[in-house]
C-alpha positions as CSV (number, residue, x, y, z in Angstrom):
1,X,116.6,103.9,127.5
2,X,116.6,106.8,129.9
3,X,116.2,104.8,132.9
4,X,119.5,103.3,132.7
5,X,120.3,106.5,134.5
6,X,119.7,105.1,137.8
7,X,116.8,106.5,140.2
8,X,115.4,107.8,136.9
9,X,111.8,106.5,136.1
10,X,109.2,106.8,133.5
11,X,105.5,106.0,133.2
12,X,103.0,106.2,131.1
13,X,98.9,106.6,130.5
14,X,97.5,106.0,126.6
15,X,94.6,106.8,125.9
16,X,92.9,106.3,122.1
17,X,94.5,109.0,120.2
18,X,96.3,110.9,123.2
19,X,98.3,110.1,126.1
20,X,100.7,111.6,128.4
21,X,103.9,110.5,130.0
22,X,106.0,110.9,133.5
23,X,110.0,111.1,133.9
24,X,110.3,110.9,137.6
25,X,113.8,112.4,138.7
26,X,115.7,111.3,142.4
27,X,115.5,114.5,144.8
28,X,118.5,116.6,144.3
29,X,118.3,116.8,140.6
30,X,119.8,119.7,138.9
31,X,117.7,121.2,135.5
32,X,118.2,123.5,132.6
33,X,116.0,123.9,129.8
34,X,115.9,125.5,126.1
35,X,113.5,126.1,123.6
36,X,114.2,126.5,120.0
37,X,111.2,126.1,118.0
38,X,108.3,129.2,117.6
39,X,105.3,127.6,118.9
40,X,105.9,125.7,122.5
41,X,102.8,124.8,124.9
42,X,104.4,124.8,128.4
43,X,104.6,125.6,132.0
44,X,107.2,126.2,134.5
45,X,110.2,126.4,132.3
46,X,110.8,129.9,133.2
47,X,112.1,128.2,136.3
48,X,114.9,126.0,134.3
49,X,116.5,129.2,132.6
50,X,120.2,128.8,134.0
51,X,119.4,132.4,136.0
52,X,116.8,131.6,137.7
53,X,116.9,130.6,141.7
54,X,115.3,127.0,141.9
55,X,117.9,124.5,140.7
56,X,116.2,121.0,141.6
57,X,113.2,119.8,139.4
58,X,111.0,116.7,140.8
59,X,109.6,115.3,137.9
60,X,109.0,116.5,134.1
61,X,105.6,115.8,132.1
62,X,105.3,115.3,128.9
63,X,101.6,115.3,127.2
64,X,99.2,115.5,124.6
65,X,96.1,117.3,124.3
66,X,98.1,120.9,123.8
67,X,97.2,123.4,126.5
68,X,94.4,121.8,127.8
69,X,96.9,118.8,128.5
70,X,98.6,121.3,130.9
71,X,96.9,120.3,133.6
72,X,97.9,116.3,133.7
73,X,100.3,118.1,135.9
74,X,98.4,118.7,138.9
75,X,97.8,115.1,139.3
76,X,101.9,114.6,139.5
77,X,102.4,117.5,141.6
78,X,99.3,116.1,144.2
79,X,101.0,112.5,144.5
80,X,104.9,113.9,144.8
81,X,103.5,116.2,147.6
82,X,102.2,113.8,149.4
83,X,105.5,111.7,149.2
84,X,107.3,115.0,151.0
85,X,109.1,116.1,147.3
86,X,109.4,119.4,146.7
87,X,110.6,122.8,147.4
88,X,110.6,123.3,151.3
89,X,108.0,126.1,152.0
90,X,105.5,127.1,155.0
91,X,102.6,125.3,153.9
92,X,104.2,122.2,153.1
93,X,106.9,120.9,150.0
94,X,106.2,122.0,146.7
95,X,106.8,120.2,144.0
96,X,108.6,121.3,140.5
97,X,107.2,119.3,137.7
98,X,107.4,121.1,134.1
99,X,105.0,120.4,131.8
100,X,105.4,120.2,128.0
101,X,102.5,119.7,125.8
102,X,102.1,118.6,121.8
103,X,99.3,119.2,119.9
104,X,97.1,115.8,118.8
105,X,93.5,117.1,119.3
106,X,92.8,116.5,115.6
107,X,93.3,112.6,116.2
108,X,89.7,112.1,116.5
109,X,89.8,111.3,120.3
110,X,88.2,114.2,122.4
111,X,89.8,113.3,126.0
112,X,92.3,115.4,126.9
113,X,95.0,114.0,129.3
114,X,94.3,115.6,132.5
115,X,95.3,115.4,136.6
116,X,93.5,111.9,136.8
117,X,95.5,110.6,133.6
118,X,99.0,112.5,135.3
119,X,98.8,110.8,139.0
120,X,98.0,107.3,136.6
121,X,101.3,107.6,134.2
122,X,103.3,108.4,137.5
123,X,101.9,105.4,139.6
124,X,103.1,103.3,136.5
125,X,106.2,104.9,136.5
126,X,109.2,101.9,136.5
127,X,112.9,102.0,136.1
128,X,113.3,99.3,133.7
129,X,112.5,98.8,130.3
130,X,109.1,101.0,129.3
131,X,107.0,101.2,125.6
132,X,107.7,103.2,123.2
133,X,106.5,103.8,119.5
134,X,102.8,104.8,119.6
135,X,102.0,105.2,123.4
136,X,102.2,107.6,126.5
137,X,102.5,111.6,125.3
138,X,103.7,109.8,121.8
139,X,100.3,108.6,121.0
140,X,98.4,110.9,118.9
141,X,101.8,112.5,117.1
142,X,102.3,113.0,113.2
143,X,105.5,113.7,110.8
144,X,106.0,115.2,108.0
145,X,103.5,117.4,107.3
146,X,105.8,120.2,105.9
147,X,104.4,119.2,101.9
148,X,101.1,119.2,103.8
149,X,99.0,117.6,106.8
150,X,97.5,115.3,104.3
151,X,100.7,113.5,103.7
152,X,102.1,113.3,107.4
153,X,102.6,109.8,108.9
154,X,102.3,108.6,112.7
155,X,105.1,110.0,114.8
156,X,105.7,108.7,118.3
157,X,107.7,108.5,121.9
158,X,111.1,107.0,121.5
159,X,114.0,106.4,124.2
160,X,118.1,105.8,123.9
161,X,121.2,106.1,126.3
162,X,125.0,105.8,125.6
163,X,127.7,105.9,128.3
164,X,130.2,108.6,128.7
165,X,133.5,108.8,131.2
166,X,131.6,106.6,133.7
167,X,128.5,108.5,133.5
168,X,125.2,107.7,131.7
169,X,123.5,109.6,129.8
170,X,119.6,109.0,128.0
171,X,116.5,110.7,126.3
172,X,113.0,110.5,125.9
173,X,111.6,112.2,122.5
174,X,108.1,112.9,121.8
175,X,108.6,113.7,118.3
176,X,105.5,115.8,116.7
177,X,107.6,117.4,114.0
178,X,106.8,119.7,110.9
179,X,109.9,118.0,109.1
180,X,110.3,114.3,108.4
181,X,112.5,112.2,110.6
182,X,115.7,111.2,108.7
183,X,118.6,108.1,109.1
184,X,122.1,109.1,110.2
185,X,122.8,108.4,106.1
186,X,119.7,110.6,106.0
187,X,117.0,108.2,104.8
188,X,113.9,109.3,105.4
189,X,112.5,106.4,108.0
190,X,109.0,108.3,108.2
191,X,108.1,111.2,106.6
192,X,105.8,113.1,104.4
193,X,104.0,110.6,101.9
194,X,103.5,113.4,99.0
195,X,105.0,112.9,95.9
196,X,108.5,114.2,94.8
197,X,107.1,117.4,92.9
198,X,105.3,119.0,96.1
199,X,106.7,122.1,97.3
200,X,107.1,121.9,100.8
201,X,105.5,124.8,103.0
202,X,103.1,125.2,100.3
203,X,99.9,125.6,102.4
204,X,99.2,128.0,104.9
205,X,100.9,125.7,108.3
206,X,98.7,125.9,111.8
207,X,101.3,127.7,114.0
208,X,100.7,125.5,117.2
209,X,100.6,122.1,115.7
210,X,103.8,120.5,115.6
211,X,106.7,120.0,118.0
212,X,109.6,117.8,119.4
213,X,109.8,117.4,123.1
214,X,113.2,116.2,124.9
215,X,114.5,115.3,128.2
216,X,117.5,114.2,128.5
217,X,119.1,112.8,131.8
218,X,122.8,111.6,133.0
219,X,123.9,110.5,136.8
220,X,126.7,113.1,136.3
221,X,127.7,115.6,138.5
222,X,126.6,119.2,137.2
223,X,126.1,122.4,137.1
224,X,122.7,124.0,136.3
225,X,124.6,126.4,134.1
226,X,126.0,123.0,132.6
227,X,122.7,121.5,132.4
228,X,121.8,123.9,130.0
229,X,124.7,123.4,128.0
230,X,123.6,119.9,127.7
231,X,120.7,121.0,126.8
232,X,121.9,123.2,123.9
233,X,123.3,120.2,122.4
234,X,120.6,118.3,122.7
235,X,119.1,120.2,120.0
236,X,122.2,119.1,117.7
237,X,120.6,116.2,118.0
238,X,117.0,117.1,116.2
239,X,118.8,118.8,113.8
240,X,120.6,115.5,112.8
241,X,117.7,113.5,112.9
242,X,114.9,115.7,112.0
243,X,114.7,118.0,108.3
244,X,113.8,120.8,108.7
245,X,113.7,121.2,112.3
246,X,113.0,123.9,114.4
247,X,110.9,125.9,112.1
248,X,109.0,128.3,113.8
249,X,105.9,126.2,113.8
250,X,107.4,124.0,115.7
251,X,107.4,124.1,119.5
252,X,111.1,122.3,120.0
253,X,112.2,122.3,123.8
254,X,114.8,119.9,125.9
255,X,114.7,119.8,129.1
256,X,118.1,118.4,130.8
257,X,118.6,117.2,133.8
258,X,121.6,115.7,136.1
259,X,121.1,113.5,139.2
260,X,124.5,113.8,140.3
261,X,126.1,110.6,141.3
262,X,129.1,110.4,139.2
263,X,132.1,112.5,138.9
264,X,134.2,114.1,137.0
265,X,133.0,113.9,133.8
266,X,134.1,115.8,131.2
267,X,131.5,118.6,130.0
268,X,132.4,118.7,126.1
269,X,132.5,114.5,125.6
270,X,129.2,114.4,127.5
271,X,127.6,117.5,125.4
272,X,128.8,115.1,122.2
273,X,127.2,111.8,123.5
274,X,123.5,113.8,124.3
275,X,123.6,115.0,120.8
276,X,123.9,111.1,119.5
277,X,121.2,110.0,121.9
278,X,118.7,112.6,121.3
279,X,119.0,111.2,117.6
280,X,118.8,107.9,118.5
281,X,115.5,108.3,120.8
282,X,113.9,110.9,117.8
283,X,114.2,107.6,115.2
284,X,113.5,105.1,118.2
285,X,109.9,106.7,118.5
286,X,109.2,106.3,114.5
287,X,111.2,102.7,114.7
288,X,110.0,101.1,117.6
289,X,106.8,99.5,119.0
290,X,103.5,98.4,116.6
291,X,103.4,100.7,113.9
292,X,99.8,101.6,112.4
């Protein structure tokens, strides 16, 4: 799991067909982010482009709800301010919490995740073992719906971690894909349900209903330039475990982030291990807790 990167934690709030979930970093962490896929509902990742002058993230949120889930922030932002994390400023820290929404509002539930659910998932937040399967921003998810959304099956949040040159490195995946979610031997372990002769893409596809969100964390020692090398391999990683993957219908972002404590590592081993455990956590989140 991504907590065995130590001072990393994750919490979550479910809700009946949504949900939304916390990765709480240790101060000091250094971020870089990429998005792939066409459609992505998000905030503050203009901050995590390798140029730009903040370097330390606080916290990353993952939700449901799409846009209107957004906001689950605010409640993270509130309780981490009040704990003195954040960017040093005149009126007090501020701090920087992404935000990276899927869509799920046609799961029948009409609560949206919002600041109230946000403050809950982070006062849950633990740095052991957490759920994962249907639960947190994995709730309300669905796969395969590339031959059509009547044939797409649950999706969900799944979670892996490998060790590399003495340093750790994990993911969290929130996996809301267009494409089905494949074995390394490329089974399809869940996937569109429509039969063999339906052409996929053969409906007109909602632009802003799929997507794949990552974050990926190690206890190395890195660069943010390097962070978002990770973070470009990291996206190897849905393309082995998700076909087709970032179509542009999908919203596919990673978000990768280093803490720090161990060094030297070297740069292209680690790049190789985040690719393997970004698989592993995309068909941990289809494998793993109760399935409907």
């Amino acid at each position: 799991m991504i907590t065995a990167v130590p001072g990393v934690r994750v919490g979550h709030w479910t809700g009946v067909a949504t949900g939304c979930t916390v990765v709480e970093l240790p101060p000091g962490t250094v971020a870089a982010a990429e998005v792939r896929g066409g459609a992505p509902a998000s905030r503050e990742l203009a901050l995590l482009e390798p140029t730009r002058t903040v370097e330390c993230i606080d916290a990353v949120v993952l939700t449901g709800g799409s846009a209107f889930g957004l906001g689950v922030a605010d409640g993270v932002l509130g309780t981490l301010a009040a704990r003195g994390r954040g960017v040093p400023t005149a009126a007090g820290p501020v701090p920087i919490v992404p935000v990276a929404a899927v869509f799920d509002l046609d799961g029948g539930d009409h609560r949206r995740p919002g600041p109230g659910e946000g403050a809950a998932a982070l006062a849950a937040a633990t740095d052991g073992p957490f759920a994962t399967g249907r639960v947190g921003a994995g709730r309300g998810t669905r796969v395969g719906r590339w031959k059509g959304a009547d044939h797409a099956v649950p999706g969900g949040l799944g979670s892996a971690h490998v060790r590399c040159d003495g340093a750790t490195v994990g993911a969290v995946a929130v996996v809301n894909a267009v494409g089905d979610v494949v074995a390394a031997d490329g089974t399809v372990l869940a996937g569109s349900t429509a039969p063999a002769d339906v052409e996929p893409f053969g409906e007109p596809m909602p632009v802003i209903e799929q997507t794949t969100l990552v974050v990926v964390a190690t206890d190395a020692l890195l660069t943010k330039v390097e962070c978002f090398l990770l973070a470009q391999s990291a996206h190897h990683g849905l393309v082995a475990s998700i076909r087709p993957s970032h179509t542009r219908f999908d919203g596919d972002l990673v978000v990768a982030a280093a803490t720090g404590a161990v060094a030297p590592v070297s740069l292209e081993r680690l790049r190789i291990a985040v690719a393997d455990v970004v698989a592993a956590a995309v068909r941990d989140a289809v494998t793993a807790g109760d399935r409907p």
